[in-house]
Chimera marker file (.cmm) of the C-alpha trace (Angstrom):
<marker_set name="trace">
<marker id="1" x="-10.538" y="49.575" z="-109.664" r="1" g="1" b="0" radius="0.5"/>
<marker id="2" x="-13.433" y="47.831" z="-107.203" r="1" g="1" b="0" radius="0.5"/>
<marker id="3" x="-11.305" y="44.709" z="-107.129" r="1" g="1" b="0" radius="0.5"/>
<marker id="4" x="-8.540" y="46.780" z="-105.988" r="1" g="1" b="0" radius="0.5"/>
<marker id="5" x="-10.718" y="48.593" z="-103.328" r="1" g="1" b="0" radius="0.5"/>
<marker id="6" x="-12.080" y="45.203" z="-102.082" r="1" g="1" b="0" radius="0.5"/>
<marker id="7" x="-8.268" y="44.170" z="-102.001" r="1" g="1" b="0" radius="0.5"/>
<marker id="8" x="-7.813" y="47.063" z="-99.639" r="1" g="1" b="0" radius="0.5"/>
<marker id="9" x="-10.867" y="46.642" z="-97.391" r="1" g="1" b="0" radius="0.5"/>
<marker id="10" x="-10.102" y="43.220" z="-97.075" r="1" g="1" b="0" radius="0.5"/>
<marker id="11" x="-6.761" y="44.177" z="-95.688" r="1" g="1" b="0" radius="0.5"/>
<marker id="12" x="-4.596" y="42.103" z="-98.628" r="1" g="1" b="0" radius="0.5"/>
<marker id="13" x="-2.842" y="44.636" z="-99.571" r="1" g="1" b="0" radius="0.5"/>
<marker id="14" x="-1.586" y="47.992" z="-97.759" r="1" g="1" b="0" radius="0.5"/>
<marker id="15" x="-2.283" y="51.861" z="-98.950" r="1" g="1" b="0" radius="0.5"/>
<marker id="16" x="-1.984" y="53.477" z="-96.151" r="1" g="1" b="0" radius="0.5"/>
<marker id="17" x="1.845" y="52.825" z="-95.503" r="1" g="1" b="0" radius="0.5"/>
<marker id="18" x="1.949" y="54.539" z="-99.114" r="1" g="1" b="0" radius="0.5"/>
<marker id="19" x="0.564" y="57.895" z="-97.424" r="1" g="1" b="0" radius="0.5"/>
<marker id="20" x="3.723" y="59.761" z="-95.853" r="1" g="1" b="0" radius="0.5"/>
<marker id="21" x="1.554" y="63.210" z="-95.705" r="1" g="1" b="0" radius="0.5"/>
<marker id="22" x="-1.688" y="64.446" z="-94.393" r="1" g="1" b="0" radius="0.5"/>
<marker id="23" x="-2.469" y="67.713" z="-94.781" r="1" g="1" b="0" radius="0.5"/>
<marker id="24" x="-5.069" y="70.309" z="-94.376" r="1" g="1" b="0" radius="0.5"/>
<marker id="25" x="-6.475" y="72.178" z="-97.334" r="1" g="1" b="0" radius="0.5"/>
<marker id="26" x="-4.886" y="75.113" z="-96.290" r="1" g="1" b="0" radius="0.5"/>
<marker id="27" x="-1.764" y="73.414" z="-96.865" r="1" g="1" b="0" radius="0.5"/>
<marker id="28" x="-2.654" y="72.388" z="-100.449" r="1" g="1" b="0" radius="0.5"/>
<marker id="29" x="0.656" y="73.903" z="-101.985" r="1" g="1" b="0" radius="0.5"/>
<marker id="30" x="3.066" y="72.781" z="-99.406" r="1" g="1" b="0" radius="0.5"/>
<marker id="31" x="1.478" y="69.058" z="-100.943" r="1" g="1" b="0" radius="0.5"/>
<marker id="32" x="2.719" y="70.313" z="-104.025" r="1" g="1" b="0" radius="0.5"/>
<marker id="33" x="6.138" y="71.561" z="-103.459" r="1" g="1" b="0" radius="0.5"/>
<marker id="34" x="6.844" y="68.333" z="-101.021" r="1" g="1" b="0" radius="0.5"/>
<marker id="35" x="5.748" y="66.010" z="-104.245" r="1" g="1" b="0" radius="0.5"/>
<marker id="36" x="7.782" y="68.596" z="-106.841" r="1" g="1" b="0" radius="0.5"/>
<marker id="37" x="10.994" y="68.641" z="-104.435" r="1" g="1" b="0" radius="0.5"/>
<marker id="38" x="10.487" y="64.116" z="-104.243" r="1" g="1" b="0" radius="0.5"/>
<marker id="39" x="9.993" y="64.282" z="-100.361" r="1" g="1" b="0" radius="0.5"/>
<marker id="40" x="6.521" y="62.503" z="-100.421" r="1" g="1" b="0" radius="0.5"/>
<marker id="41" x="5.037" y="59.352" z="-102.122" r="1" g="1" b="0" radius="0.5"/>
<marker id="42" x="1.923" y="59.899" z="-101.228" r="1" g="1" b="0" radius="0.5"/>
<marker id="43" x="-0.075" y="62.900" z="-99.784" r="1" g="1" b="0" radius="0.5"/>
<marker id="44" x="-3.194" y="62.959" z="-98.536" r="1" g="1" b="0" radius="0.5"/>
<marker id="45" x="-5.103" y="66.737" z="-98.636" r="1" g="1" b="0" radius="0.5"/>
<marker id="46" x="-8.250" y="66.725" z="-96.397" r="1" g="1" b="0" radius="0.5"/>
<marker id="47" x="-11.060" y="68.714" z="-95.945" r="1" g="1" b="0" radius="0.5"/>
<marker id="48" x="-11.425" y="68.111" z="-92.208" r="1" g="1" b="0" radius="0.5"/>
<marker id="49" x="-8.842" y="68.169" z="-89.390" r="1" g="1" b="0" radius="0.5"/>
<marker id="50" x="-9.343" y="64.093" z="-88.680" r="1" g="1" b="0" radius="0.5"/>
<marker id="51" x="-8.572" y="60.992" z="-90.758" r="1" g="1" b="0" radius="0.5"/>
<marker id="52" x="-11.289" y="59.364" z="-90.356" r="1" g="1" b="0" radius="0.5"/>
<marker id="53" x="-14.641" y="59.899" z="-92.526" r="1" g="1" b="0" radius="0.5"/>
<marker id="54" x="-12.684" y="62.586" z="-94.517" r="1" g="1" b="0" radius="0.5"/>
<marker id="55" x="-13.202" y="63.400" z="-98.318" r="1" g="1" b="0" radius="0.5"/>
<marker id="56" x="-9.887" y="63.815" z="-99.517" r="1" g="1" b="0" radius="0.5"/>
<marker id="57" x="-7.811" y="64.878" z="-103.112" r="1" g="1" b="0" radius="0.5"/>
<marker id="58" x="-4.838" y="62.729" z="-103.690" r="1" g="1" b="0" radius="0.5"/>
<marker id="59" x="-2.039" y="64.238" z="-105.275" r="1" g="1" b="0" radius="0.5"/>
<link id1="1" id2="2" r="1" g="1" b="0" radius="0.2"/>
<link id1="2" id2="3" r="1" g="1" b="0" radius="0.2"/>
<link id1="3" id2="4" r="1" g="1" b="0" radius="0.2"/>
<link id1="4" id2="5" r="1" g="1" b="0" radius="0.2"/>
<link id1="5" id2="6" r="1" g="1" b="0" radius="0.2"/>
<link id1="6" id2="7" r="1" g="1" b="0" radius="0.2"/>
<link id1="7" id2="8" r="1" g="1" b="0" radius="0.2"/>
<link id1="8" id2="9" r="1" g="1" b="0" radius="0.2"/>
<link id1="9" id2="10" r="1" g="1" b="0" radius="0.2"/>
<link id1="10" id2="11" r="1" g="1" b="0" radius="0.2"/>
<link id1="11" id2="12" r="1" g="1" b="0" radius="0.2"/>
<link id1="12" id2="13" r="1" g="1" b="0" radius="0.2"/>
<link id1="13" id2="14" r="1" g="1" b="0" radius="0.2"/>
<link id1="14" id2="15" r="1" g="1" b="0" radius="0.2"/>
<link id1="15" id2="16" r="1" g="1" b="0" radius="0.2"/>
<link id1="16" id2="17" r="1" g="1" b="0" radius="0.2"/>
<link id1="17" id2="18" r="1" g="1" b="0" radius="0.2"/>
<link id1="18" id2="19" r="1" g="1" b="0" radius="0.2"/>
<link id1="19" id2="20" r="1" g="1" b="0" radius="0.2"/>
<link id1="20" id2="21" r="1" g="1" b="0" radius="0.2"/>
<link id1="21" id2="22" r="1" g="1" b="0" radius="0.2"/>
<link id1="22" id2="23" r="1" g="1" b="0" radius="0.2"/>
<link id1="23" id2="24" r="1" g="1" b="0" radius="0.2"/>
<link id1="24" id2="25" r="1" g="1" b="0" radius="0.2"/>
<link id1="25" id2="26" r="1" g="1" b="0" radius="0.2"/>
<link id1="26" id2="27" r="1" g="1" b="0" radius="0.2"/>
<link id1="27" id2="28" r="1" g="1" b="0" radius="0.2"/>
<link id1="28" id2="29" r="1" g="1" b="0" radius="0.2"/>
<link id1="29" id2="30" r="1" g="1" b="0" radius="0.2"/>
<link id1="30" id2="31" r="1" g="1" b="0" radius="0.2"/>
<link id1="31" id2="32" r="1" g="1" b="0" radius="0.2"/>
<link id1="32" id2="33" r="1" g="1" b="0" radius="0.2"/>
<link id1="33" id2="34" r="1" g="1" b="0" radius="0.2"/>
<link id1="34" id2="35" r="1" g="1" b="0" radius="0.2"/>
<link id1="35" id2="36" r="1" g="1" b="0" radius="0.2"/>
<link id1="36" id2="37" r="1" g="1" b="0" radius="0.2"/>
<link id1="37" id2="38" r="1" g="1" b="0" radius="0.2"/>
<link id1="38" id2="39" r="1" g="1" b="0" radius="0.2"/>
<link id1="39" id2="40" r="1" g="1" b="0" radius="0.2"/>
<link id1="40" id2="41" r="1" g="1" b="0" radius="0.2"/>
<link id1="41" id2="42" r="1" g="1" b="0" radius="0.2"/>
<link id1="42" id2="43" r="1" g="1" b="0" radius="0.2"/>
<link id1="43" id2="44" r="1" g="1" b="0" radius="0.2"/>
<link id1="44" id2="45" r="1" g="1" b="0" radius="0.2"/>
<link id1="45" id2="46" r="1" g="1" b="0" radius="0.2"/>
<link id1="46" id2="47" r="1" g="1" b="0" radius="0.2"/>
<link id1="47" id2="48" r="1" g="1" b="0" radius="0.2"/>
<link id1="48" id2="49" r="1" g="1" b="0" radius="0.2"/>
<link id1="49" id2="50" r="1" g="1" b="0" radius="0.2"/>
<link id1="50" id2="51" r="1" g="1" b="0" radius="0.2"/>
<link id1="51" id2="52" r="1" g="1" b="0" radius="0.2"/>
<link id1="52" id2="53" r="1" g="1" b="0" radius="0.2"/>
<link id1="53" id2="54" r="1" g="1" b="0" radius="0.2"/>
<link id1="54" id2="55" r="1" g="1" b="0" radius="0.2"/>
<link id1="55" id2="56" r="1" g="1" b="0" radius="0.2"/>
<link id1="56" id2="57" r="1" g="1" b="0" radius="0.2"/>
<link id1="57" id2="58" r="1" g="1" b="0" radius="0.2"/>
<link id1="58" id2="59" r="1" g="1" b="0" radius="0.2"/>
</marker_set>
């Protein structure tokens, strides 16, 4: 896993284009029902309004 991390700070390979959903813990179940229905590949569930510096669940 820190190899793959490195990978990704090092900009060889690309996560983020994986992320097709960011949403607000309020909006924890909607994460849920868009992964059940196959309408995301990857969403992102933050704690804060903003990207950046957030601590975030994948699911």
């Amino acid at each position: 896993m820190p190899k793959i991390v490195d990978w990704y700070m090092e900009k060889k390979i690309n996560i983020d284009g994986l992320i097709t959903h960011v949403l607000p813990l309020e909006r924890i179940n909607e994460a849920f029902d868009l992964m059940h229905e196959g309408k995301s590949i990857r969403s992102v569930v933050s704690f804060y309004t903003s990207r950046a510096g957030a601590v975030i669940l994948r699911i």
